[in-house]
matplotlib code that plots the C-alpha trace (Angstrom):
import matplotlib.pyplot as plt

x = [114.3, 115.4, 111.9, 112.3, 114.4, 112.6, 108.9, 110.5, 111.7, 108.4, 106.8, 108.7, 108.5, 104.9, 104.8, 107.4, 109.3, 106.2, 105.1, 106.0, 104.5, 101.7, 100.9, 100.5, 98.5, 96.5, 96.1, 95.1, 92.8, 91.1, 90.9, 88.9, 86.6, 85.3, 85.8, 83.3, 81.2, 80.6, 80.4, 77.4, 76.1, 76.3, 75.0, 71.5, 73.4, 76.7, 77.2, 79.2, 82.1, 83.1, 82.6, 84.3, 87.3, 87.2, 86.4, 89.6, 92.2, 90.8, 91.4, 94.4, 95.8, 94.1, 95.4, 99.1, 100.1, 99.4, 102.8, 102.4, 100.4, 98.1, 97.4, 96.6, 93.9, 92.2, 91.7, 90.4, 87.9, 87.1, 86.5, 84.2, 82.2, 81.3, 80.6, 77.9, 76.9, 75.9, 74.2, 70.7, 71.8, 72.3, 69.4, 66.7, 68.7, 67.5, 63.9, 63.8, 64.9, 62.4, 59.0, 57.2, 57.4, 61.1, 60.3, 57.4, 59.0, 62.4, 60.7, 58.5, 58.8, 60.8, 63.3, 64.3, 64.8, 66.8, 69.0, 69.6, 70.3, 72.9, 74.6, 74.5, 76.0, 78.5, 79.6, 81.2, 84.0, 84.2, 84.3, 87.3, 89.1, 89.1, 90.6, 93.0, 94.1, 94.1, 95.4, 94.3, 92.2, 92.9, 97.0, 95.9, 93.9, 96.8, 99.6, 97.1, 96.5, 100.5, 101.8, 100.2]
y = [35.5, 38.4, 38.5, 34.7, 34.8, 37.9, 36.1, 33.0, 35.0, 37.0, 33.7, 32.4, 34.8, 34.9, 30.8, 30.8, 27.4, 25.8, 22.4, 18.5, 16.6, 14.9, 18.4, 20.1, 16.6, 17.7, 20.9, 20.6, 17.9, 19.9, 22.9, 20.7, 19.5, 22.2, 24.2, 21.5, 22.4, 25.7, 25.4, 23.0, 25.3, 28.3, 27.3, 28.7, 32.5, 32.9, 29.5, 26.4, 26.9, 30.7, 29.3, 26.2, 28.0, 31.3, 28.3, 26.0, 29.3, 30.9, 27.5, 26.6, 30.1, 30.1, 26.7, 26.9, 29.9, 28.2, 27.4, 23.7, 20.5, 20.9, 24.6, 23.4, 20.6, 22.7, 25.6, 23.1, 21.9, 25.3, 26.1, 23.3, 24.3, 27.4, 26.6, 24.0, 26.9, 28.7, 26.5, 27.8, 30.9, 29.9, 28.2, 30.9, 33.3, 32.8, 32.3, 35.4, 37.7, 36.3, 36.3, 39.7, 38.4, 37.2, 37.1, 35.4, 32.2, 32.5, 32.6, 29.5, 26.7, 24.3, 27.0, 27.5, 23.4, 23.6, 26.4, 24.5, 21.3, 23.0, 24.7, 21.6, 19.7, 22.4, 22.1, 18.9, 19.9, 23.2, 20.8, 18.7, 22.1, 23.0, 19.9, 19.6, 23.1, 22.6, 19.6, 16.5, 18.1, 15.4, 16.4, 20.3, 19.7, 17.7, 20.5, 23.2, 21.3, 20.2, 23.7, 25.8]
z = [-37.0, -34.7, -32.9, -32.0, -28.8, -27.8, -27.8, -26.4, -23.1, -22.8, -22.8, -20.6, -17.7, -18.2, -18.0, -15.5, -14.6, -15.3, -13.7, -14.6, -17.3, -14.7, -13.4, -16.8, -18.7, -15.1, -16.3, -19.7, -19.2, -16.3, -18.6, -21.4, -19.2, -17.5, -20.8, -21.8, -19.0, -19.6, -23.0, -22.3, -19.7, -21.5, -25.0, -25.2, -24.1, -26.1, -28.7, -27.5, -29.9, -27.9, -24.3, -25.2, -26.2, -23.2, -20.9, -22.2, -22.3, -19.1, -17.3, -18.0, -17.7, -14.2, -13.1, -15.0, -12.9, -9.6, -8.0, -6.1, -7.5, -4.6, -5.5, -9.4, -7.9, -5.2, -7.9, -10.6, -7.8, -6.7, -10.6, -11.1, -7.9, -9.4, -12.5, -10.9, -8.9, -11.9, -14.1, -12.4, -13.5, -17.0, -17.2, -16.1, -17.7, -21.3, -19.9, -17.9, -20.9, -22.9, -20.5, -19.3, -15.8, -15.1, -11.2, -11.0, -13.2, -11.3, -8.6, -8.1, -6.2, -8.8, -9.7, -6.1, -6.0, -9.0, -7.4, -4.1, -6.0, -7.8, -4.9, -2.9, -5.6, -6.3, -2.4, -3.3, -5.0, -2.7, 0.2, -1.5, -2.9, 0.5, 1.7, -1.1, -0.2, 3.5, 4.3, 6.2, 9.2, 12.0, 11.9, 11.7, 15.4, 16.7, 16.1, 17.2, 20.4, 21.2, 20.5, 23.0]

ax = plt.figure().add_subplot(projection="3d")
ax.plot(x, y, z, "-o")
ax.set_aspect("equal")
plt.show()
């Protein structure tokens, strides 16, 4: 076909050079789980089936662009963070729609627990993202202190 070569170099400099076969199985495997995840979190509001596949594309397309292993990893954590981050969010969401009152049953007592266990779970793998991304922190001191 005439189109062939065409659609083959538009999808390559999209891809770019791409990563090796460890970084992109990383990838893809990343991008099904937390496609997973917000396909579970998000199934009373939009239907497992659409999340599951905007979730799965949206990943990897996210973490396939990243230039360095370490870049892929740090994003996937960073990803998963915020998707823990909002599964408060789509919790009460469905409940506050539906209820006259949506502050008064977002607002109680349990609720609030729920949203601070999620965030401080959903520090985690901010916490390692941030590491991953980073580096080691002891060797970032030592050259900060033996420079000046």
């Amino acid at each position: 076909m005439a189109t062939e070569p065409a659609l083959r170099d538009r999808l390559a400099r999209a891809v770019g050079d791409g990563h090796d076969a460890p970084t992109t199985a990383f990838v893809l495997l990343t991008a099904v789980a937390l496609g997973t995840v917000l396909a579970w979190t998000s199934a009373d509001l939009v239907g497992r089936l659409p999340a599951f596949t905007i979730g799965v594309v949206a990943t990897a397309g996210l973490l396939y662009t990243r230039t360095t292993r370490r870049d892929v990893a740090a994003t996937a954590c960073y990803a998963l963070a915020a998707l823990l981050a909002l599964v408060p969010v789509a919790y009460e969401l469905p409940i506050a729609l539906g209820t006259d009152t949506p502050l008064a049953h977002v607002l109680t007592t349990t609720d609030l627990i729920l949203f601070l266990a999620f965030l401080t779970l959903a520090a985690v793998p901010a916490i390692v993202g941030y590491r991953i991304a980073t580096g080691p922190f002891i060797p970032r001191i030592h050259t900060r202190l033996t420079d000046r």
